[in-house]
C-alpha positions in Angstrom: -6.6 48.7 -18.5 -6.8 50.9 -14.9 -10.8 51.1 -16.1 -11.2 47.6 -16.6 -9.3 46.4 -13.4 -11.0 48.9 -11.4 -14.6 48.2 -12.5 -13.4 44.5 -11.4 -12.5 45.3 -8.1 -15.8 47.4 -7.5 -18.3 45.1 -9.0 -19.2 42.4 -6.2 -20.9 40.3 -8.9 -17.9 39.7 -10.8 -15.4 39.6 -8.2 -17.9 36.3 -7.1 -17.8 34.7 -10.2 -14.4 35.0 -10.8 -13.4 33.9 -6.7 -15.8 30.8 -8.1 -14.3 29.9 -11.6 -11.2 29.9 -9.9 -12.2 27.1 -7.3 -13.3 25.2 -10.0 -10.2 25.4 -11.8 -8.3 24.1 -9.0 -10.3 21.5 -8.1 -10.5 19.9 -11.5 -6.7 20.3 -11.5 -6.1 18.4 -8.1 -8.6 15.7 -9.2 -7.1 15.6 -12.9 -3.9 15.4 -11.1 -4.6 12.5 -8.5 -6.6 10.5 -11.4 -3.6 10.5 -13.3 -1.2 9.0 -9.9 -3.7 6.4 -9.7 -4.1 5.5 -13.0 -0.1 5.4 -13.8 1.4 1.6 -14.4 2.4 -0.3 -11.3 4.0 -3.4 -10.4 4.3 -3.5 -6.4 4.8 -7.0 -4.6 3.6 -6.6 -0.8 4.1 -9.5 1.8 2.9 -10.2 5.4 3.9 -13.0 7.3 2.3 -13.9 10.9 2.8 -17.1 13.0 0.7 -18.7 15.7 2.7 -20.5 18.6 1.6 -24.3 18.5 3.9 -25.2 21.8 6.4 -23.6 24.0 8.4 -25.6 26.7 8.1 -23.0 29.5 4.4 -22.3 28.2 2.8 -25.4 27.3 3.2 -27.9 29.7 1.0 -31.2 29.6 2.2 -34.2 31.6 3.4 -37.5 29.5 3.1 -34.8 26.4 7.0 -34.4 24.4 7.8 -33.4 21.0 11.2 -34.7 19.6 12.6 -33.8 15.9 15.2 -36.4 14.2 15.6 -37.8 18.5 16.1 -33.9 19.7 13.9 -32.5 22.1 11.8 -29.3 20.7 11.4 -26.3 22.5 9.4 -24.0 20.8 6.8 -24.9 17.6 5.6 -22.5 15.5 3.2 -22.2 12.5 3.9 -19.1 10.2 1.7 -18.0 7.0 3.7 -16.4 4.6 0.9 -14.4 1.6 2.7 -12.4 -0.9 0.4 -10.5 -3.6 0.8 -7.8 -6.2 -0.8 -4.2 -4.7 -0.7 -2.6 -8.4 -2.3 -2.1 -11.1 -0.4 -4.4 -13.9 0.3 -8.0 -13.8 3.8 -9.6 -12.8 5.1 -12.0 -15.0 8.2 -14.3 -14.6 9.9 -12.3 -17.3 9.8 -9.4 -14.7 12.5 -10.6 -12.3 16.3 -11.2 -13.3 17.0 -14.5 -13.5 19.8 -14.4 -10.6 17.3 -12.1 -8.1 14.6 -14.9 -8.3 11.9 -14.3 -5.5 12.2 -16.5 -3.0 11.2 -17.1 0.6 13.8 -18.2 3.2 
């Protein structure tokens, strides 16, 4: 076994080909590894919401210009966009949520 390990060590050649099998191995293990991550069943609901500001009292002023709601004067007036979509790989279904944890936006 001493023989064997030590013509290893003094044959360049070999000592190559085994530094490069060895790479190989490990790369085809990270990828094999990182396939199966992506690959694995998800359900992940993501969400972003952003507004634009339509009108602001101390912002927007324009003379003769006034925005009432149900006879009260409005201050501020916003528009906001709500999107909410699934970032995995399976589909959600209405079965997936408890009936008392609904989703819901408030």
């Amino acid at each position: 076994m001493s023989q064997l390990i030590q013509w290893l060590s003094n044959n360049p050649v070999v000592s190559v080909w085994i530094t490069i099998i060895s790479s190989i191995g490990f790369l085809v293990t990270v990828t094999a590894f990182v396939v199966q991550m992506k690959d694995r069943r998800k359900k992940i609901l993501c969400y972003t919401i952003s507004s634009t500001l339509l009108f602001d009292k101390c912002i927007s002023q324009i003379d003769g210009v006034s925005l009432f709601y149900q006879n009260a004067p409005i201050e501020s007036l916003s528009v906001s966009n709500i999107r909410i979509w699934n970032a995995g790989n399976e589909i959600v279904h209405e079965s997936d949520f408890y009936p008392e944890n609904e989703l819901k936006v408030i």
